[in-house]
N, C-alpha and C positions, 0 to 999 in steps of 0.2 A: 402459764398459757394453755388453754384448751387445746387437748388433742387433735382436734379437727381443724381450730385456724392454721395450727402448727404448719400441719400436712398440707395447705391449701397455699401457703406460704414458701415451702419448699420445693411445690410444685412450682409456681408462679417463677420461683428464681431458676428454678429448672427451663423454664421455658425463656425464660430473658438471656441466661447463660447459652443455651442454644441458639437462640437471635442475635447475640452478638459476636459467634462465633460465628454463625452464616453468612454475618456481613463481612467478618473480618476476611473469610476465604474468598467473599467474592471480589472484593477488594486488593486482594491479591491476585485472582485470574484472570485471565487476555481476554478481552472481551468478545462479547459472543459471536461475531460477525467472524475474526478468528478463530474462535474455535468451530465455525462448521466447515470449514476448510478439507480439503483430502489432504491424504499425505502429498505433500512438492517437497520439492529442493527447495523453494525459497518462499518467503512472507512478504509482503509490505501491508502495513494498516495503515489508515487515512482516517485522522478526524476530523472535520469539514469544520464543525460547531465552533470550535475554539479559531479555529484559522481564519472564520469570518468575521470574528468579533475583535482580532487584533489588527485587520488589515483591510476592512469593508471600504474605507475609507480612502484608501491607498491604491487598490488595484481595481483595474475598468473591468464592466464586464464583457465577457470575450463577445468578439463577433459572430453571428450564426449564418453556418450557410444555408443556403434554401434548402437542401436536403432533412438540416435535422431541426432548421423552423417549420418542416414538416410534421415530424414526428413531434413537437412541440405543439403545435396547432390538433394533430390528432388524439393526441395522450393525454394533453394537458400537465406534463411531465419535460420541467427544465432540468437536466441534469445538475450544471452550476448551482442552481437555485436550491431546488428539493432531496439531494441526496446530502446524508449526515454522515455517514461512515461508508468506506468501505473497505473489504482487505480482498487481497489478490496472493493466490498461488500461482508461485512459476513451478512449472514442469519441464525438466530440460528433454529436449527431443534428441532421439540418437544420431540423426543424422542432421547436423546445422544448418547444411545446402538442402537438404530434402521441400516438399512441398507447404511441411508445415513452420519451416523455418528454425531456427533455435533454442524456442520457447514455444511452451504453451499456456492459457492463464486458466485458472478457474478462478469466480470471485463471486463472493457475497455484497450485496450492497445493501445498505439500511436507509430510510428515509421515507419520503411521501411516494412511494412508488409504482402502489397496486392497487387495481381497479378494475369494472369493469373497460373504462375505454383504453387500456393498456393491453387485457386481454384480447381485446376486437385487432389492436393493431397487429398484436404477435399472430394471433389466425391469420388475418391477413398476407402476409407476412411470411409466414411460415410453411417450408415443402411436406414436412408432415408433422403428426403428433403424435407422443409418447405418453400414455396415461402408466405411474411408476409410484405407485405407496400411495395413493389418492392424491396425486397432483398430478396435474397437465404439464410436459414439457414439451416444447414447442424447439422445431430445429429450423435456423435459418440461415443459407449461404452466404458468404462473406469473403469474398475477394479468394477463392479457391479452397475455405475449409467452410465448416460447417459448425455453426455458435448454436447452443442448447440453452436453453433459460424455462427456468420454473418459479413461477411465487410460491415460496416457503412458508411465508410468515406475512401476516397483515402489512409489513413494513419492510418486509424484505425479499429481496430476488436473487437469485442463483442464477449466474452466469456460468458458461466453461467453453473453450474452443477445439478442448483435446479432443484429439483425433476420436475414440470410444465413447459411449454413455458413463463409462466409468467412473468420471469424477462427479458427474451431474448425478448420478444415485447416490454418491456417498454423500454429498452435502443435502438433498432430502433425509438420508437415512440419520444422518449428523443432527438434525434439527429435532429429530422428537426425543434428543438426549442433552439438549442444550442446558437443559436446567444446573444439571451440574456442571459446576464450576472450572472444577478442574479438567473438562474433557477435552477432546484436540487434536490433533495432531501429533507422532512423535516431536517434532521438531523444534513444537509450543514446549511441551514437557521439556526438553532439552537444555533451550536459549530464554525461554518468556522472562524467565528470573534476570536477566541480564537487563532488560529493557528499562532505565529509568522511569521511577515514579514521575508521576503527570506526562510523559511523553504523547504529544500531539500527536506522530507522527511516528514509525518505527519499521524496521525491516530486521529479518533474520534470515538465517543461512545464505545459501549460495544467490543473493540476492544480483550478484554481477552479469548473472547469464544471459539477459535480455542485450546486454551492451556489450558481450563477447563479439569478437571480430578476428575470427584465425587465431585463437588462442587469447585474443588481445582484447582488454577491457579501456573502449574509448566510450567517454564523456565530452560532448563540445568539441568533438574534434582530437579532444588529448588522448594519448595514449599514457593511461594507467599501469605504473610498475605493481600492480597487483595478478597475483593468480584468478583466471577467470572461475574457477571451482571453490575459491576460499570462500569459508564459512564466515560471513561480517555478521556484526550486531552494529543497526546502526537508527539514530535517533534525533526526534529534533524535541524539543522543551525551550519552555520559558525562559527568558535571559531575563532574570532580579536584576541582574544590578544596569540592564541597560534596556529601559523603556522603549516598548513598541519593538525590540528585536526577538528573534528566537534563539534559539542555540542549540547549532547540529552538531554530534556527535558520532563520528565510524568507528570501529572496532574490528581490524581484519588479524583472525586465528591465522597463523603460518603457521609453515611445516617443523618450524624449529625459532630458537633465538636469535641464529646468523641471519638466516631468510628475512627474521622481521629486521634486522637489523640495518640488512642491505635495502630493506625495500621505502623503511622509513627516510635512510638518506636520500634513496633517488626522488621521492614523494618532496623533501623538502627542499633540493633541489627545483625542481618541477615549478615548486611554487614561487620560489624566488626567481625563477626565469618568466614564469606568467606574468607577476609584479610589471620585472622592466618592462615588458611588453605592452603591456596595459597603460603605462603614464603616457603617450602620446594622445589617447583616446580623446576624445573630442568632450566634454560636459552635456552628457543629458541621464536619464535617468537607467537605461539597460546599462550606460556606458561606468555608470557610477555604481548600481549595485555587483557589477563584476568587480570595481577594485574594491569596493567595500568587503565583501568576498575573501579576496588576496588579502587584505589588509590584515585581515582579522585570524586567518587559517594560521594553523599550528601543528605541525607533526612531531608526536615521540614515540616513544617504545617503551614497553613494559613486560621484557624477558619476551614472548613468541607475538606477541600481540603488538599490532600498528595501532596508532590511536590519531585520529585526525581530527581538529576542532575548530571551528568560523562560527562567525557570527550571522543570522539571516535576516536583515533590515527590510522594511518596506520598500527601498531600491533595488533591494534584490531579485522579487517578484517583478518587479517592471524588465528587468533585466530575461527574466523566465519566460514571458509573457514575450517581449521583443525574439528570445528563441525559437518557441513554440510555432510563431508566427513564420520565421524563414522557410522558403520551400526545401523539403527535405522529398529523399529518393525514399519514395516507395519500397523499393525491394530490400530496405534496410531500418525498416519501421523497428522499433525495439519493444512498444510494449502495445497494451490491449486500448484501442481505439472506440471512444463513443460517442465521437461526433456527431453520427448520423440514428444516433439511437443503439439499443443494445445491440442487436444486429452487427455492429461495425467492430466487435471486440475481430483483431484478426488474430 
């Protein structure tokens, strides 16, 4: 063989070897909406794309009030509709009665989201303006704090409610190092490896903090035998062997083997007393994706780790949906709010 094909040859695999070592790591990293995140106590990511295509069909779309058929009609920006991903940092606040409440979020959102008439609304909108790394960040009041949003990316926006400019700089400053794969957050470094392959849907660390209540982590009312502070890994994927469902997955780190021990019995407890309560319920569909839910739930233990598992059917969203709907108290909102437009994260 000529010395020149040779060479031209071992470069070419050279480059291929490298291409598919690039894919392989990116294939392995949290995707990027993740990784421009600050450091929080907790994760959750959201992927709209897969979630629409197994349940478009299933679940209505929500109702809008005038306020954010407003910002609809100004933006041309449905949130339901046009956002594809997004992930949220909780930030726990030190003091849980204080003004800003128990949490604070910062979030990236990916999707159809930036424009000129997105821009015009946030001026609008906005009590002043932050020019920070050549982007505009626009601040706007929000039920007593004050929400910061910048467009990052042709596609994506940066939200945050914390108290400081703090978070909203680092997720600018986070975006012009996106490329690599492995960048992040400690937190991503930490747990990302934990998250099931394909996982729609995922959360890591102290994920409980929005739903603390005096120490206490209630869902629906219940009060959770978990530590408001434990560190969960918790997941939803594809259910193979059951058509049209998903399948969630929690993971809570305790302080030791007894804790998880004890906490998985009251946990399966819990649920076998939810069960009885649930069979008088009347047949419609909130009423059935709740025992579908029970039906399905499983608690074990695996030495310090609680492992919790259900099944999540298209009845279960109607059930989510009939929730979401109930009037709830204000002063006990749990997470970032965007009803009314970004603006409304509180």
């Amino acid at each position: 063989m000529h010395r020149r094909t040779r060479r031209t040859l071992i470069i070419v695999a050279g480059v291929l070897l490298l291409l598919a070592l690039a894919v392989f790591l990116r294939s392995k990293a949290p995707p990027e909406a993740a990784r421009l995140l600050p450091e929080s106590d907790g994760i959750v990511y959201i992927d709209f794309r897969p979630m629409r295509a197994f349940f478009h069909k299933d679940v209505k779309p929500p109702k809008h009030v005038p306020e954010y058929q407003q910002f609809v009609d100004a933006t041309g920006i449905d949130w339901e509709r046009d956002v594809d991903q997004v992930a949220i940092g909780i930030h726990r606040m030190q003091d849980p009665n204080g003004p800003n409440g128990p949490a604070a979020y910062s979030m990236v959102i990916v999707g159809k989201l930036t424009g000129k008439r997105l821009n015009t609304w946030l001026e609008a909108h906005s009590t002043s303006t932050e020019s920070y790394a050549g982007h505009s960040v626009y601040s706007i009041p929000s039920e007593g704090r004050t929400v910061r949003i910048a467009q990052i990316g042709y596609d994506m926006v940066a939200v945050s409610n914390f108290p400081t400019t703090e978070m909203i700089h680092s997720m600018i400053e986070r975006h012009a190092t996106a490329a690599w794969p492995f960048a992040g957050s400690s937190l991503l470094r930490h747990h990302y490896h934990e998250v099931p392959l394909l996982s729609l849907a995922w959360g890591v660390g102290q994920i409980g903090i929005p739903f603390n209540e005096s120490g206490v982590i209630r869902v629906f009312g219940l009060s959770l035998p978990l530590e408001s502070d434990s560190t969960i890994i918790a997941s939803v994927t594809p259910a193979l062997s059951m058509h049209g469902s998903l399948q969630f997955k929690m993971e809570e780190i305790a302080r030791s083997d007894e804790v998880a021990a004890g906490q998985a019995a009251a946990l399966a407890t819990l649920v076998t007393v939810a069960r009885g309560f649930t069979l008088p319920l009347g047949e419609n569909p909130a009423n059935n994706g709740l025992k579908e839910l029970l039906k399905t739930a499983a608690v074990t233990q695996q030495r310090d780790r609680v492992i919790v598992t259900a099944a999540l059917g298209p009845s279960f969203f109607s059930f989510m949906e009939q929730a979401e709907d109930a009037p709830q108290d204000s002063a006990t909102g749990a997470g970032p709010n965007t009803s009314t437009g970004p603006g409304a994260a509180k």
